[in-house]
N, C-alpha and C positions, 0 to 999 in steps of 0.2 A: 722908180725906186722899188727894190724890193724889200720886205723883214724879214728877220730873224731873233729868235728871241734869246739876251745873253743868258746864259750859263742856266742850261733847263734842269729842272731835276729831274733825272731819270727815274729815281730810287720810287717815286709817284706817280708814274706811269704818263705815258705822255698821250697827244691825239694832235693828226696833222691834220691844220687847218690853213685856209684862206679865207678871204672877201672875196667875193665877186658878184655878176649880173648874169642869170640865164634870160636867153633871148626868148619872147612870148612863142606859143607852139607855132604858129605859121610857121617862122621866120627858124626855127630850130628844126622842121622839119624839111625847109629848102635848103639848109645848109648840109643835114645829114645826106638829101639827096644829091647834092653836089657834089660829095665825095665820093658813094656810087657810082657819079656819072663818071666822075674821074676814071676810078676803077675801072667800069665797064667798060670805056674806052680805050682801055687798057695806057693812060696816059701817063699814070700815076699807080703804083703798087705799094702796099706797106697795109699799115694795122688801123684801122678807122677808128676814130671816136664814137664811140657809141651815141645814139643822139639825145638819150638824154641826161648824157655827161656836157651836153656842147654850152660851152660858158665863154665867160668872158672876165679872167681876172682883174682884181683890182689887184690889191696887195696880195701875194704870199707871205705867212708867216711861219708858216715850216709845224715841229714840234713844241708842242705847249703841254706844259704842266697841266694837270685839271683842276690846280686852284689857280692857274692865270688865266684859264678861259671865259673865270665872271670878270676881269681885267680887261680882256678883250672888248667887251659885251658893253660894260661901265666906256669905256674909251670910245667905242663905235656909237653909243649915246648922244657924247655930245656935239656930233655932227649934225642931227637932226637942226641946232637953231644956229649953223652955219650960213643957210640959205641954198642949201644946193637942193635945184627940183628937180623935175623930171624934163627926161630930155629924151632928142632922137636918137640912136644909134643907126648907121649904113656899111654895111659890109660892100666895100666896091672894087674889093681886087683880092683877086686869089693868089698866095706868093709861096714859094718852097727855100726852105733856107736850108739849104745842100750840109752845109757842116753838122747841122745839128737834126739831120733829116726829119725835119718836121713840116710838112704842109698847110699851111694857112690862111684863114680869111683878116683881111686888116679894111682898115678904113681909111678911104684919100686924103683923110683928114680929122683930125681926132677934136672932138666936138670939145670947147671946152667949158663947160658941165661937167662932161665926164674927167678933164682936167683937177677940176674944182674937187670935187667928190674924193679923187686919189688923193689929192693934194691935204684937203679937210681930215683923210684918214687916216696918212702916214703922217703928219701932225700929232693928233691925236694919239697912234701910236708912241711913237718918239716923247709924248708927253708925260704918257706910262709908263716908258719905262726899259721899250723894247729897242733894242738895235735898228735903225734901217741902211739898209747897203747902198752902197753910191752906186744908184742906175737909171741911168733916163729911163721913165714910164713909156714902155713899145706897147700898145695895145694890139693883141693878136687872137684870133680864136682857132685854136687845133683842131684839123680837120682830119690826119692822120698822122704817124708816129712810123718808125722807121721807114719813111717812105724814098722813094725814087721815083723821081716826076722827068720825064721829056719833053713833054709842051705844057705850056699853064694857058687853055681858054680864057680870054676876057669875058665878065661877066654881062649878059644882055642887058640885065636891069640890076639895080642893088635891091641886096634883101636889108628892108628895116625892121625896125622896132620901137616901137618908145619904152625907155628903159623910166619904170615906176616905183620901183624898190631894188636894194641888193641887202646881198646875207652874209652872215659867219658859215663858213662849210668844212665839216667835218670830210678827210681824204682817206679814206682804208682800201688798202690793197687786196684783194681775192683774187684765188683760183680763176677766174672769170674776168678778172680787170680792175679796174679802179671805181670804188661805190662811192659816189659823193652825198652826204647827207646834209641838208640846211640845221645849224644847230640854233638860229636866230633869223629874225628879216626884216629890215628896219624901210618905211616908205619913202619916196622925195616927193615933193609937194607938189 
């Protein structure tokens, strides 16, 4: 599932945000390099994720208020005494979803911890206040963005990570791309 939040005031200026996990730097940096190799290979063409944009959402929650961001904050609190810890993360398949040309790394199987954690959040959400949208949780990490892929390589080995905390992320658009800034970062145990 995804959020959104009903009826924002604009008139207050807004800032788009998500939850989500970045992968520790190993594991963010063999992923950036996987999409190089794409490229180089010339297997795959489009616009890269920058690497260290490369994440892994939980929730989107689109635009917020800047008095619903302590909302947010207060809400994503009380997951800490849910029980959700820390867990593995595996990227083991590279996949291209043609319609919406975006390239990506998924998992054969979605650990669930990281079930738990979405599930504790949009909860949460939903408890404060905010819309969530009926959508099964895909967990996917964007590797590039208008792309066109030919062949998709099986990967040799998965890239992991133990995922140890996730955060509130501030989303602004520049000249340059997308800056994600952590506006929060909450640990799992």
């Amino acid at each position: 599932m995804r959020t959104t939040e009903s009826n924002p005031d604009i008139s207050e200026g807004t800032t788009r945000v998500f939850f989500a996990i970045w992968p520790d730097d190993a594991a963010r940096k063999q992923l950036a390099g996987l999409a190089e190799q794409l490229r180089g290979e010339a297997l795959c063409v489009g616009r890269k994720t920058k690497a260290e944009n490369i994440h892994l959402t939980l929730v989107f929650v689109g635009e917020v208020g800047a008095s619903k961001l302590e909302t947010l904050c207060l809400a994503a609190d009380r997951i800490k005494d849910s029980g959700v810890s820390a867990f593995d993360f595996a990227v083991e398949e590279i996949r291209y979803w043609k319609r919406n040309r975006i390239l990506y790394a998924a998992t054969g199987g979605i650990p669930p911890k990281l079930i738990d954690l979405v599930s504790a959040l949009e909860n949460a959400l939903s408890t404060a206040g905010f819309t969530l949208e009926q959508r099964a949780y895909k967990p996917h990490i964007t590797l590039m963005r208008d792309a066109s892929c030919q062949t998709l390589p099986e990967l040799a080995e998965p890239i992991a990570w133990q995922v140890r905390e996730w955060m509130l992320v501030k989303s602004e658009q520049t000249s340059s791309g997308p800056v994600y800034t952590p506006i929060r970062r909450w640990p799992l145990a």
